[in-house]
C-alpha positions, 0 to 999 in steps of 0.5 A: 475474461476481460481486463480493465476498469468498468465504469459508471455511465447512466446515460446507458440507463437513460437512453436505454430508458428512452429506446424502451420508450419509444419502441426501440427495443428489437426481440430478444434473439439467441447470439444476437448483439443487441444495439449499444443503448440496449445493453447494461454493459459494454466491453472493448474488444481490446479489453478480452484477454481469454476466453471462457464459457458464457456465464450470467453472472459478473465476477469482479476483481476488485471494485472502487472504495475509499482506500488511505495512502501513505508516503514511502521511501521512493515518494519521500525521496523525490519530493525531498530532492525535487523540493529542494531543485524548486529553492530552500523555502519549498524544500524546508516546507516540504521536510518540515511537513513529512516530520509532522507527519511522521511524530504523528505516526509514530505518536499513534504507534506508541500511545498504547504504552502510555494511554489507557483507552488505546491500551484497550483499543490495541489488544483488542486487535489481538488474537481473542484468546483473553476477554480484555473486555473484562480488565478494565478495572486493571491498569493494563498499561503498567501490567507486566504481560499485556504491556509485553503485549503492547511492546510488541505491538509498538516494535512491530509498527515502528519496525515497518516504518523503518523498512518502508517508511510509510507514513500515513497521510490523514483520510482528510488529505490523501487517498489512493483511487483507481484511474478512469477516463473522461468519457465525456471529453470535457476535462482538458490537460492538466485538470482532473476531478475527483470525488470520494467518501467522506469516512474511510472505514466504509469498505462498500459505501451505500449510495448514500453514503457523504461524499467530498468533491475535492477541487482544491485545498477547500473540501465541501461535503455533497450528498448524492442526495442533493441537487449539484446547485447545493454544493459550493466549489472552489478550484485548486491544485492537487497532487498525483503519483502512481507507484512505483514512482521513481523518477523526479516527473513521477510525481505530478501536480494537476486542477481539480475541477468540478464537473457535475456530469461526473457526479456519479463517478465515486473514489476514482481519479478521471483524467482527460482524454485530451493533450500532448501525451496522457496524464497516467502516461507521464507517471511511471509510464501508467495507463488506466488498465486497473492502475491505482494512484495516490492522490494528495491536497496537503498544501505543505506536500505540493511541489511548486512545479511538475518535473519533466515527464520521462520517456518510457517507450521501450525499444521493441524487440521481436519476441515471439517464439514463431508463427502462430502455428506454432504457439498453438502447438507448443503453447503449454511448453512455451508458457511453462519456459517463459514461467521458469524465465520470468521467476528467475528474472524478476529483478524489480526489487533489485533495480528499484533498490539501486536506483534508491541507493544511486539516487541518494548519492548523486542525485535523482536526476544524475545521467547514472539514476536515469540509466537505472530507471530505464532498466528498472521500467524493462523490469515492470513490463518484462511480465507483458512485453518478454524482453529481459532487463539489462544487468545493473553494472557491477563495476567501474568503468571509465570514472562511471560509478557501478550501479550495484552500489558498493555501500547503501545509505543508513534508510536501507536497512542493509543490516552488515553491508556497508552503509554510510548516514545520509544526509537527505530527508529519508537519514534524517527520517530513520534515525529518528525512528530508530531513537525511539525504537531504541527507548522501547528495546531497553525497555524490553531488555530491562524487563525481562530482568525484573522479577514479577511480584504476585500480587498478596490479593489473589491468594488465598488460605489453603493455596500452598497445597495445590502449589506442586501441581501449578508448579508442574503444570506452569512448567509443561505450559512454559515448555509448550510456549517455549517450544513454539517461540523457538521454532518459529524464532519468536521473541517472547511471550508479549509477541506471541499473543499478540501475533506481532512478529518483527521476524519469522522462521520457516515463512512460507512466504516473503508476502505472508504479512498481508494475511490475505490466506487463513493458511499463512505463517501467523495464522498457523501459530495463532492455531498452535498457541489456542490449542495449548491455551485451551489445554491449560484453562481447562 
């Protein structure tokens, strides 16, 4: 079991190739190491976390593919701040941009409501329980069910952006990508290269596949098929984060460069190895154990200089529950206590909300927001290092405001805890959200009024005999509905056939909304509502 990031490197190909040239070769033997350039794959001994039987095949976690990013609430908070540390033209640049970039996600999360081609292209990502394909005859924007159905879908997006504020970045100005080292040792402080697919939907990319070597705001379309001579390259800035960012130095600005020996090296950011301190270090504290960051070459989202990077060493304490003696005899005891001790001290979030809230009120690079970010930074390594991370104080002392905030800025969503508007970038981002979702919740509220006409031409001679039994068998359905959006606290029909929920009763987790397990929240309700459907069209 070996954790950490395996990386392409064909001279191991090449000098295997050579060895085997040259009758370098050694037999093979049982338990015999092999030289380096005999073998496909080589491991750090620092990298082995357990051990496990010898098996031949290679189990990977995760592998590089073209990833989107989006801002958040915590990025959106230090570029707002640093921006304006940086003067009034960098910041108003900066604030302008993010709104840009937010009318246009909003935009794309509302065109169903509106535009009859994304009408379609939205309910087909719904549960298939009614062929859509079939309605295209239908003004399906001005119908009543599907348009509940898109209403939802629409409360749903927007009520996401109100909780974590991510608004997309386009594929063509930002991506997320794993961290790697320049093996080579030729990139030097302060540059970086980075290559990746051109189309982001390719979730395994052939080797084929068009790739962008990105060195600046200029992009040039290569193809691994070309030789490096083919390809025109322009230098230029770049910006870098990793969450969870917290601090102003968090986010960073780097060179990118083109290095043709790292061709080979696709949706990765390599850093280098040289300098007073590593680059992933300076963000949040990183390193490149598996770490994801979030790559920017928006110009209007560059910062005009990187902040000073924190200090993120943490004070070592000794918490090893005896000698090794007795780990091993204890150790299925000792694991189940640090368990218990780490689930109920997981206070990450926690932390991470004070400082938000601390910062928007006395600013990020307050003496009281740095305080927090060093709790907050015991809180993401406690799961390695053991130490518990100091309580948020609760109280003033002595003209030092408590770090639990006594009220919360309008972003946060505190629902009926004591809140204030705040006046920085991220109040000014939710209330606009907030205006238009508040459009669209009267409209819903109008709607659910409104007496639905039939429509005279689906009705036909003979029909009112056969009126009872629809009565009967609507009203059984409508229970059966009714049953089903009151047990799991579902709004109405539109969001329950489209599986777009702003809230859920009886979760089985806060995380169920990545649909990672068939067995989540959503997908027990989806298997109710099609045993009923197929009851009632049979």
């Amino acid at each position: 079991g070996y954790k950490g990031v395996v990386l392409v490197n064909i001279l191991l190909d090449e000098t295997r190739n050579w060895a085997k040239k040259n009758n370098l070769i050694p037999p093979r033997k049982p338990n015999q190491t092999l030289p380096w350039y005999c073998q496909s794959l080589i491991f750090r001994p620092s990298q082995r976390k357990f051990h496990a039987p010898r098996e031949n095949n290679v189990e990977i976690v995760k592998i590089s593919a073209p990833i989107l990013v989006a801002l958040n609430k915590p990025l959106i908070n230090i570029l707002d701040q640093v921006s304006e540390m940086h003067g009034e033209i960098p910041h108003l640049r900066m604030c302008n941009r993010i709104f840009e970039l937010m009318e246009q996600h909003l935009e794309s999360a509302i065109s169903a409501l509106v535009d009859e081609p994304n009408a379609f292209l939205t309910l087909n990502e719904f549960p298939k329980l009614i062929l859509y394909d079939r309605l295209r005859d239908f003004n399906i924007t001005e119908e009543p069910f599907f348009r509940s159905m898109l209403r939802s879908a629409a409360l749903v997006g927007l009520h996401r952006l109100v909780d974590k504020m991510q608004i997309r970045i386009p594929a063509s100005q930002g991506r997320m990508a794993f961290g790697v080292v320049d093996e080579t040792g030729l990139l030097q402080y302060g540059q970086i290269f980075f290559q990746y697919t051109t189309n982001a939907s390719l979730k395994y990319p052939s080797q084929h596949a068009d790739r962008i070597i990105h060195t600046g705001p200029v992009m040039i379309t290569k193809n691994p098929s070309v030789v490096a001579g083919d390809v025109r390259m322009f230098e230029g800035p770049v910006m870098i984060t990793k969450n969870p960012s917290v601090v102003a130095g968090d986010v960073r600005m780097f060179e990118a460069v083109d290095l043709p020996c790292l061709y080979d090296l696709v949706d990765v950011v390599v850093f280098p190895q040289s300098g007073p301190r590593p680059h992933p270090d300076e963000m949040a504290g990183s390193d490149l154990d598996g770490d994801e960051y979030s790559i920017f070459w928006d110009p209007q989202l560059f910062l005009e200089k990187n902040e000073p990077a924190f200090d993120f060493t943490s004070t070592a304490k000794n918490n090893a529950p005896g000698n090794d003696e007795e780990v091993k005899a204890n150790f299925t005891e000792l694991m189940a206590k640090f368990f218990k001790i780490y689930v109920s001290q997981d206070s990450i979030g926690t932390i991470a909300n004070a400082h938000l809230a601390n910062s928007d009120l006395y600013g990020i690079n307050s003496e009281h927001c740095r305080n927090i970010a060093l709790k907050h930074n015991q809180a993401v390594d406690f799961s390695k290092s053991g130490t518990v991370p100091d309580e948020l104080t609760k109280n003033w002392e002595g003209g030092i405001p408590p770090e639990k905030v006594e009220r919360f800025p309008n972003f946060m969503c505190k629902g009926s805890q004591a809140s204030y508007k705040s006046n920085r970038l991220l109040g000014d981002l939710y209330v606009r959200v907030m205006e238009v979702r508040e459009v669209i919740r009267v409209e819903e509220i109008a709607s659910t009024d409104e007496k639905v006409k039939i429509d005279e031409s689906v009705l036909l001679e003979g029909d009112a005999i056969y009126e009872a039994k629809a009565q009967a068998a609507y009203d059984e359905y409508r229970t059966l509905i009714g049953s089903i959006c009151e047990s799991y606290g579902i709004a109405n029909e539109g969001q329950l056939f489209s599986s777009r929920f702003t809230a859920l009763k009886k979760r089985i987790s806060e995380k169920d909304d990545d649909n990672m397990s068939l067995f989540n929240t959503a997908h027990m309700i989806e298997q109710q509502l099609a045993t009923i459907y197929a009851r009632f069209r049979t």
